[in-house]
Residue frames as a rotation matrix with the C-alpha (Angstrom) as fourth column:
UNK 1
-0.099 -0.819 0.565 67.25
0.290 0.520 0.804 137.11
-0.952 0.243 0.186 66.74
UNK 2
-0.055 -0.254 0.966 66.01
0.998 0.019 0.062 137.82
-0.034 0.967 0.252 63.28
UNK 3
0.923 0.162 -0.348 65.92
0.215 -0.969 0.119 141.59
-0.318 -0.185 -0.930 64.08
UNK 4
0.218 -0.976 -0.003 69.81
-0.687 -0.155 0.710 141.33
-0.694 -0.152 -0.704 64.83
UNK 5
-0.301 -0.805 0.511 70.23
0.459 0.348 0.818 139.33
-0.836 0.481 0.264 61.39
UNK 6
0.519 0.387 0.762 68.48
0.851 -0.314 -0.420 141.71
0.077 0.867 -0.492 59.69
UNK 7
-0.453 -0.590 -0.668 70.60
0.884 -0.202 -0.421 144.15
0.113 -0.782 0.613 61.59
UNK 8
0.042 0.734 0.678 67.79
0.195 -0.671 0.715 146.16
0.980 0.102 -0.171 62.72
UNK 9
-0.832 -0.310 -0.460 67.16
0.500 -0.061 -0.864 147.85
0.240 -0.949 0.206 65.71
UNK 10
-0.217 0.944 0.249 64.10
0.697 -0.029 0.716 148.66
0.683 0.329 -0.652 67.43
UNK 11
-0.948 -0.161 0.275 62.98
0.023 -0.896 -0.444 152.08
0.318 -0.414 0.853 69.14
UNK 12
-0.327 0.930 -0.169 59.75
0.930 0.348 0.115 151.95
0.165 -0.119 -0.979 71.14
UNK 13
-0.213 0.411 0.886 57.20
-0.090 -0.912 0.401 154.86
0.973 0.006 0.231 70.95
UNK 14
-0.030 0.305 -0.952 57.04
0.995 -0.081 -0.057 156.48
-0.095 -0.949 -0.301 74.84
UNK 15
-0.625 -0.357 0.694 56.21
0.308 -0.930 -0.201 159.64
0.717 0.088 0.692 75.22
UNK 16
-0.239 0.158 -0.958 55.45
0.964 -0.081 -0.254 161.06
-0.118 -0.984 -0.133 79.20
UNK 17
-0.212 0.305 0.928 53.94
-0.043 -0.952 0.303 164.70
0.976 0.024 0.215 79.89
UNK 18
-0.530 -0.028 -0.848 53.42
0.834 0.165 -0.527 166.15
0.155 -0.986 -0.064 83.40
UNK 19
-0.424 0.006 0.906 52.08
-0.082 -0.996 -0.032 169.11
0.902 -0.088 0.423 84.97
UNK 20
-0.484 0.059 -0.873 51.23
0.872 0.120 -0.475 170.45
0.077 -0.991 -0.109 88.12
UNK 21
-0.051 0.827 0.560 48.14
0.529 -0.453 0.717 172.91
0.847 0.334 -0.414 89.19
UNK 22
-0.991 -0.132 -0.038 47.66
0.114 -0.645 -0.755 175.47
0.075 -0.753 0.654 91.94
UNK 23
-0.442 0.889 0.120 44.26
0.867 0.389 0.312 174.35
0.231 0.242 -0.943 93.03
UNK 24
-0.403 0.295 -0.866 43.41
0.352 -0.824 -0.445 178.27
-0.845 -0.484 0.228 93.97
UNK 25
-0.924 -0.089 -0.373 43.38
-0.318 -0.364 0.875 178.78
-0.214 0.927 0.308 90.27
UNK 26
-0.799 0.582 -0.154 40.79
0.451 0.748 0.487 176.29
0.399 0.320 -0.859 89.62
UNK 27
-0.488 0.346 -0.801 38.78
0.748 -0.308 -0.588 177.80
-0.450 -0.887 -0.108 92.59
UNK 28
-0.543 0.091 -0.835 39.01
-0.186 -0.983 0.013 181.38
-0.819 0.162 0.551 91.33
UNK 29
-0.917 0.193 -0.348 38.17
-0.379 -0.162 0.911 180.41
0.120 0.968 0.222 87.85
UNK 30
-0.540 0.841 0.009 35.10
0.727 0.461 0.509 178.01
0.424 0.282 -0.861 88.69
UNK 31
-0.254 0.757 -0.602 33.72
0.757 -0.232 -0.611 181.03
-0.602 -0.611 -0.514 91.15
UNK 32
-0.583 -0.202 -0.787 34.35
-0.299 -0.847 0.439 183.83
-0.755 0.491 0.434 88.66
UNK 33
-0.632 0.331 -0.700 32.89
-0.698 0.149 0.701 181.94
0.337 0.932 0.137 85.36
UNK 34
-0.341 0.403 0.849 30.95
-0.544 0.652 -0.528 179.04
-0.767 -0.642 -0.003 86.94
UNK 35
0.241 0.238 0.941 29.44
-0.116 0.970 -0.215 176.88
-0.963 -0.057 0.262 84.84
UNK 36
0.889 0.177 -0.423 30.40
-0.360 -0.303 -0.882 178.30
-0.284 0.937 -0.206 81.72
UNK 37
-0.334 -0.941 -0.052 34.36
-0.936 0.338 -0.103 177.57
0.115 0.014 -0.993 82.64
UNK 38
-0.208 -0.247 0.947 33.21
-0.514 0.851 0.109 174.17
-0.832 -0.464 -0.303 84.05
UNK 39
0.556 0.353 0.753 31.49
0.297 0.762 -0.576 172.86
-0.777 0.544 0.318 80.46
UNK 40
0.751 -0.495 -0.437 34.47
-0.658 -0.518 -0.546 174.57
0.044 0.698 -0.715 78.68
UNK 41
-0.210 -0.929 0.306 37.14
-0.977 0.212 -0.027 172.50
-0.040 -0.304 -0.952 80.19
UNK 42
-0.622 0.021 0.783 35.38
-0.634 0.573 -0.519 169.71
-0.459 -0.819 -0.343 81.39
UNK 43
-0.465 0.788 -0.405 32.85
-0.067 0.425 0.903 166.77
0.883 0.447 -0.145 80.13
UNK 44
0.282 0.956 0.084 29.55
-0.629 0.118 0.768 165.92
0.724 -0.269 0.635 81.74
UNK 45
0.748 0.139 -0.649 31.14
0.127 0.930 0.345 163.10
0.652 -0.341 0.677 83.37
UNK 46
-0.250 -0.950 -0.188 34.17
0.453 0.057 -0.890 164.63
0.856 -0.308 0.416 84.60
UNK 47
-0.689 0.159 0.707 32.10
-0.408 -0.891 -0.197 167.43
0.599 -0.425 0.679 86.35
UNK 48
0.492 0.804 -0.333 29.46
-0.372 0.540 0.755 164.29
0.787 -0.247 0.565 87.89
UNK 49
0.567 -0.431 -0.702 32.87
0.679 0.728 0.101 162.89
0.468 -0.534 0.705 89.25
UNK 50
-0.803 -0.577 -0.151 33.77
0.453 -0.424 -0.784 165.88
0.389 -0.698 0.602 90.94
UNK 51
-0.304 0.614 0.728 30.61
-0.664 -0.684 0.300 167.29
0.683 -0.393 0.616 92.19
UNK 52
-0.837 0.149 -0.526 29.61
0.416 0.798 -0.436 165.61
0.354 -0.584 -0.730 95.76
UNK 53
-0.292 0.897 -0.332 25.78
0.736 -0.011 -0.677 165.77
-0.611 -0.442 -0.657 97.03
UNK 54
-0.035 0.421 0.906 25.09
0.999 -0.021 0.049 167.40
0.039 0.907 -0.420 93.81
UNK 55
0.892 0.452 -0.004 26.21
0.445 -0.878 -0.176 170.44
-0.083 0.155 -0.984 94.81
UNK 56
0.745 -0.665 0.041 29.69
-0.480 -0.493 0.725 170.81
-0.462 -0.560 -0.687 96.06
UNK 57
0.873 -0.423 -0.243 31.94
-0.232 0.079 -0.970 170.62
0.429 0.903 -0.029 92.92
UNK 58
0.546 -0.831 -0.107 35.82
0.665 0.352 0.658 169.24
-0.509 -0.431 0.745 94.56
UNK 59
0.901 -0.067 -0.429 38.11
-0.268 -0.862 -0.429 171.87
-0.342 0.502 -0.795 93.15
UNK 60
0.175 -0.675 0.717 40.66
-0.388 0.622 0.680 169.14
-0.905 -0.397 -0.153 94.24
UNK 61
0.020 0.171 0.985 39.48
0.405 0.900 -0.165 166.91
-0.914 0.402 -0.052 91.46
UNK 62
0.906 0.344 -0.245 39.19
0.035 -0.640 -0.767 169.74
-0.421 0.687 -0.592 88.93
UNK 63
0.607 -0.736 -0.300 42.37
-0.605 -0.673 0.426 170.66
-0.515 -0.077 -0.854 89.45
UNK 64
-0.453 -0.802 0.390 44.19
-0.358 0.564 0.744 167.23
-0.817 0.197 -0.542 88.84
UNK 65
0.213 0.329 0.920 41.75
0.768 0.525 -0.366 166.56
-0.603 0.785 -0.141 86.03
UNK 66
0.923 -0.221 -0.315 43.00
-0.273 -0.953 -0.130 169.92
-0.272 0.207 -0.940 84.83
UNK 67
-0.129 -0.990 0.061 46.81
-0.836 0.141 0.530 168.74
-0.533 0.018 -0.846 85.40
UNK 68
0.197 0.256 0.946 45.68
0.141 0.948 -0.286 165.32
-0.970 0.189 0.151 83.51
UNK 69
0.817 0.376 0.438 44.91
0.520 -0.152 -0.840 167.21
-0.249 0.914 -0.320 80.35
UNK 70
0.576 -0.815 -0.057 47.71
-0.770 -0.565 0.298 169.47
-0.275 -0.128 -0.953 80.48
UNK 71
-0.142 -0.837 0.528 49.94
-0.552 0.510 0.660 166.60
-0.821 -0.198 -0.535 80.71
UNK 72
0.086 -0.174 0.981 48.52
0.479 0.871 0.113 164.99
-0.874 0.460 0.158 77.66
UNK 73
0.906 0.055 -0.420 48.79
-0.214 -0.797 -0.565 167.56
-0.366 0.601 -0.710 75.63
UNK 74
0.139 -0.976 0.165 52.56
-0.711 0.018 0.703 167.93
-0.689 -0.215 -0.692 76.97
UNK 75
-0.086 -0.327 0.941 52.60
-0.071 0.944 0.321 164.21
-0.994 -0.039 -0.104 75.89
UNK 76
0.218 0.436 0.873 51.03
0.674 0.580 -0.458 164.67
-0.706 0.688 -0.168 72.40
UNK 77
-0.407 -0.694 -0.594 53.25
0.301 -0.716 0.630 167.68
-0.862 0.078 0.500 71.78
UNK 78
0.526 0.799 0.293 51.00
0.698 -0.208 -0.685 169.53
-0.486 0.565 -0.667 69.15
UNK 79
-0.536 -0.683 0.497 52.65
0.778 -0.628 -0.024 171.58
0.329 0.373 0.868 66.77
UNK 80
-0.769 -0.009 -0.639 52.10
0.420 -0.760 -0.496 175.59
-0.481 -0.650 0.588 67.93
UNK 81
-0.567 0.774 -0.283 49.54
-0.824 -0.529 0.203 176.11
0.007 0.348 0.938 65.33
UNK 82
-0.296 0.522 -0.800 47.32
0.068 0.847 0.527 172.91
0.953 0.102 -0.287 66.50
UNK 83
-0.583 0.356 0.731 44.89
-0.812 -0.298 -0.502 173.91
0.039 -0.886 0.462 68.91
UNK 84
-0.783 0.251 -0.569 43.30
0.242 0.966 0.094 171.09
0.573 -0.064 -0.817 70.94
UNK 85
0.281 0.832 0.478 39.88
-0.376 -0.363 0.853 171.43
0.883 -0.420 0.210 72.63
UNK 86
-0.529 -0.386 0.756 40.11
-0.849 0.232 -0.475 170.84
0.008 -0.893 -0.450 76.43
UNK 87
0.058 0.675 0.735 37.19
-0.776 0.494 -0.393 168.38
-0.629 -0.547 0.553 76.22
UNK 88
0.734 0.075 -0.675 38.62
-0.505 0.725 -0.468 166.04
0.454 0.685 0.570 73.62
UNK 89
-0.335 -0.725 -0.601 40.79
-0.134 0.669 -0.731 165.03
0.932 -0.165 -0.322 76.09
UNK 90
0.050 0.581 0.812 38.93
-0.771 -0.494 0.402 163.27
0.635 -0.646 0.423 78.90
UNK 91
-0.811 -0.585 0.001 39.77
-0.447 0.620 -0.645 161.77
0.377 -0.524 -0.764 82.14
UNK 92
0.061 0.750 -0.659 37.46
-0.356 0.633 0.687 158.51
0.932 0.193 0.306 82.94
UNK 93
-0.614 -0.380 0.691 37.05
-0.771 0.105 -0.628 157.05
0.166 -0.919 -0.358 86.13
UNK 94
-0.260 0.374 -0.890 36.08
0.069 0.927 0.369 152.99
0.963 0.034 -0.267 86.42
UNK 95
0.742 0.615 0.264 33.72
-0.293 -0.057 0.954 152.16
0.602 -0.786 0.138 89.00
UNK 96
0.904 0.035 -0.425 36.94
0.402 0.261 0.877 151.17
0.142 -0.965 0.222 91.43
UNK 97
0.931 0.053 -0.362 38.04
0.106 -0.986 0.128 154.38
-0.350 -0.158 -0.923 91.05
UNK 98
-0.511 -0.814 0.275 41.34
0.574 -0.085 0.814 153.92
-0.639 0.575 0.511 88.80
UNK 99
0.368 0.177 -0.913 41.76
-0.474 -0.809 -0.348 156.86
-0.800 0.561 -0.214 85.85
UNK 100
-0.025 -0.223 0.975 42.17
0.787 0.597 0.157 156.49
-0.617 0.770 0.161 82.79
UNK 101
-0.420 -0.174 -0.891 42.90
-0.411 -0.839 0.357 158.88
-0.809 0.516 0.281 79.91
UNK 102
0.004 0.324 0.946 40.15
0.728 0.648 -0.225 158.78
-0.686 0.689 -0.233 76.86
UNK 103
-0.718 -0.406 -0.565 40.68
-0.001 -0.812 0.584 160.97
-0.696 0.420 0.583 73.69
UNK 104
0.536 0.815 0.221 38.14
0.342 0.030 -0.939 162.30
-0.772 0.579 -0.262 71.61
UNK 105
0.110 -0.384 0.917 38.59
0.990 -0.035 -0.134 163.93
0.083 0.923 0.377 68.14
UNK 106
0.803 -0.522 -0.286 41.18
-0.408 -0.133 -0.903 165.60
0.434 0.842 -0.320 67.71
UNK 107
0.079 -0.781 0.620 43.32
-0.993 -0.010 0.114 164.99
-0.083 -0.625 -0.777 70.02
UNK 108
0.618 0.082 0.782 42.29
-0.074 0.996 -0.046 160.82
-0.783 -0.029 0.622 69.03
UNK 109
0.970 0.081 0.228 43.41
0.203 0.241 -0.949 161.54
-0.132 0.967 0.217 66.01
UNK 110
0.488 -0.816 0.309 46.74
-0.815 -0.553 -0.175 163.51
0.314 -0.167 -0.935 66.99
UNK 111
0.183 -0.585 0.790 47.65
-0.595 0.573 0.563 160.53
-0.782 -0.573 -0.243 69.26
UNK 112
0.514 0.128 0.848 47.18
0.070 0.979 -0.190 158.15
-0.855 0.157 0.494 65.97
UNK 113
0.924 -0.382 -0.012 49.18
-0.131 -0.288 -0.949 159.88
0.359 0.878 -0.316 63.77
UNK 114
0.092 -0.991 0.093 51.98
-0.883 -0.124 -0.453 159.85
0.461 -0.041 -0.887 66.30
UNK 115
-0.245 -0.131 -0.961 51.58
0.022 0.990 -0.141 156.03
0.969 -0.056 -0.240 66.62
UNK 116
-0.873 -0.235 0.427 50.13
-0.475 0.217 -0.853 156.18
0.108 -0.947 -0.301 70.32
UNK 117
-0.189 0.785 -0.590 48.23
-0.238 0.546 0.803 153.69
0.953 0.292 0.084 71.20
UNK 118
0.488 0.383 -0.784 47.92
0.711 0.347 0.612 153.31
0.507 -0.856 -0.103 75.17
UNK 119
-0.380 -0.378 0.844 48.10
-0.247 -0.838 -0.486 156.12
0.891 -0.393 0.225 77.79
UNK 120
-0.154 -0.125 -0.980 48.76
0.770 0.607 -0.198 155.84
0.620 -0.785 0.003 81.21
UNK 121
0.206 -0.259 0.944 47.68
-0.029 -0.966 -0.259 158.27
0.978 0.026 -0.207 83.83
UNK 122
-0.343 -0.164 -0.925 48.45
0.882 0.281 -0.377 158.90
0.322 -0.945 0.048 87.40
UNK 123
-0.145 0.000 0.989 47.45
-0.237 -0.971 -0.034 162.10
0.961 -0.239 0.141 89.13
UNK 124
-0.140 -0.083 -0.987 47.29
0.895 0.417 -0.162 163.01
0.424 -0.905 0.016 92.51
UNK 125
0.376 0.379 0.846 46.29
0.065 -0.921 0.384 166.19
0.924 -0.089 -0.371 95.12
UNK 126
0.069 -0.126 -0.990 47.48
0.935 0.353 0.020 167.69
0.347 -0.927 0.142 98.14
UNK 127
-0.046 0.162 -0.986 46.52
0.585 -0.795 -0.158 170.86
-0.809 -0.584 -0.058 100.06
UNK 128
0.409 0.868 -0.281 46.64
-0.037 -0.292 -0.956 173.12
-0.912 0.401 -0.087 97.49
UNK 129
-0.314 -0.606 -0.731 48.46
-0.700 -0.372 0.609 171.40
-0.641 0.703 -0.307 94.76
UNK 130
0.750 0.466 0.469 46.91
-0.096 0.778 -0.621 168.84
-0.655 0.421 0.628 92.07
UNK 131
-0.665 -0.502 -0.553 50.02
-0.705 0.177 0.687 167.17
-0.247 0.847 -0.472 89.32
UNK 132
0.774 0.610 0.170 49.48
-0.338 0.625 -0.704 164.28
-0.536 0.487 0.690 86.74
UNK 133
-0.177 -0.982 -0.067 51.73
-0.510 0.034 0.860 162.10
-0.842 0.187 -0.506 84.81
UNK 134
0.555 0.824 -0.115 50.84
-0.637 0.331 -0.696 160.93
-0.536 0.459 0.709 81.41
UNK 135
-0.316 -0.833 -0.454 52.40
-0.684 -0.131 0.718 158.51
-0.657 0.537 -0.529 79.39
UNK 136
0.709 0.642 -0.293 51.66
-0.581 0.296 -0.758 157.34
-0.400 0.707 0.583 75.90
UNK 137
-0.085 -0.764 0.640 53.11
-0.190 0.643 0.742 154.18
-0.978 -0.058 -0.200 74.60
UNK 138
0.649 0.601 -0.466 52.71
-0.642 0.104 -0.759 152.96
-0.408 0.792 0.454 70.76
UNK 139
0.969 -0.122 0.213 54.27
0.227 0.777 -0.587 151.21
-0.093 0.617 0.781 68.16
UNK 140
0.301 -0.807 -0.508 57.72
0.264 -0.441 0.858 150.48
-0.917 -0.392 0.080 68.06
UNK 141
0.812 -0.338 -0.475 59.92
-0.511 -0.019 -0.860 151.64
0.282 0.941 -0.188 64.48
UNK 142
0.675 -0.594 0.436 62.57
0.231 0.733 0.640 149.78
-0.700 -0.331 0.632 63.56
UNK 143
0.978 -0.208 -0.031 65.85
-0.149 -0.582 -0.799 151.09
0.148 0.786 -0.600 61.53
UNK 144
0.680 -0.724 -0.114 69.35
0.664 0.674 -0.322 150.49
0.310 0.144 0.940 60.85
């Protein structure tokens, strides 16, 4: 009510990114470079939560933690001369197995300039595709 007698109007901050991986890629790239691609892209933790019996890395899981990051980029729409590291944007995984998007610097800092404050992720694999969907929510502005 006192919005509409101030005669304001209010625009919430959403902003959604997607993408979608060809898990062959992932494949090719972890056999070709191996660990050098995996601590380029990846944190410590992401690569723990895809590697099973401590040997056999999921390319599955790469992939959509691949499409994860991608998609927040997408979402945090960097200007063309703003280069984000891959590993300041990292996907978390709670002990009953829900993601979560967590942002280091820069990419923390990118999201707080553009007023986001909570990101949602989904992702998902099948045979040999891996997407994600990110969306960042934040403060709302308000203007006549």
């Amino acid at each position: 009510m006192l919005l509409k007698l101030l005669n304001l109007a209010v625009t919430p901050r959403v902003a959604v990114g997607s993408d979608i991986v060809w898990v062959p890629d992932i494949r090719a790239s972890v056999e070709q470079f191996g660990e050098r691609y995996l601590k380029f892209i990846f944190t410590e933790k992401e690569i723990a939560n895809c590697t099973r019996n401590k040997e056999e890395i999921s390319c599955w899981g790469l992939a959509a933690r691949f499409a994860a990051k991608e998609a927040t980029m997408k979402m945090l729409r960097p200007n063309r001369d703003q280069l984000l590291p891959w590993r300041s944007i990292e996907v978390v995984q709670s002990p009953n197995g829900a993601v979560n998007i967590k942002l280091h610097a820069p990419a923390s800092r990118m999201a707080g300039a553009a007023g986001i404050d909570q990101i949602t992720l989904s992702m998902s694999h099948e045979r040999d595709y891996a997407t994600a969907v990110v969306v960042g929510m934040g403060r709302a502005t308000y203007h006549q």
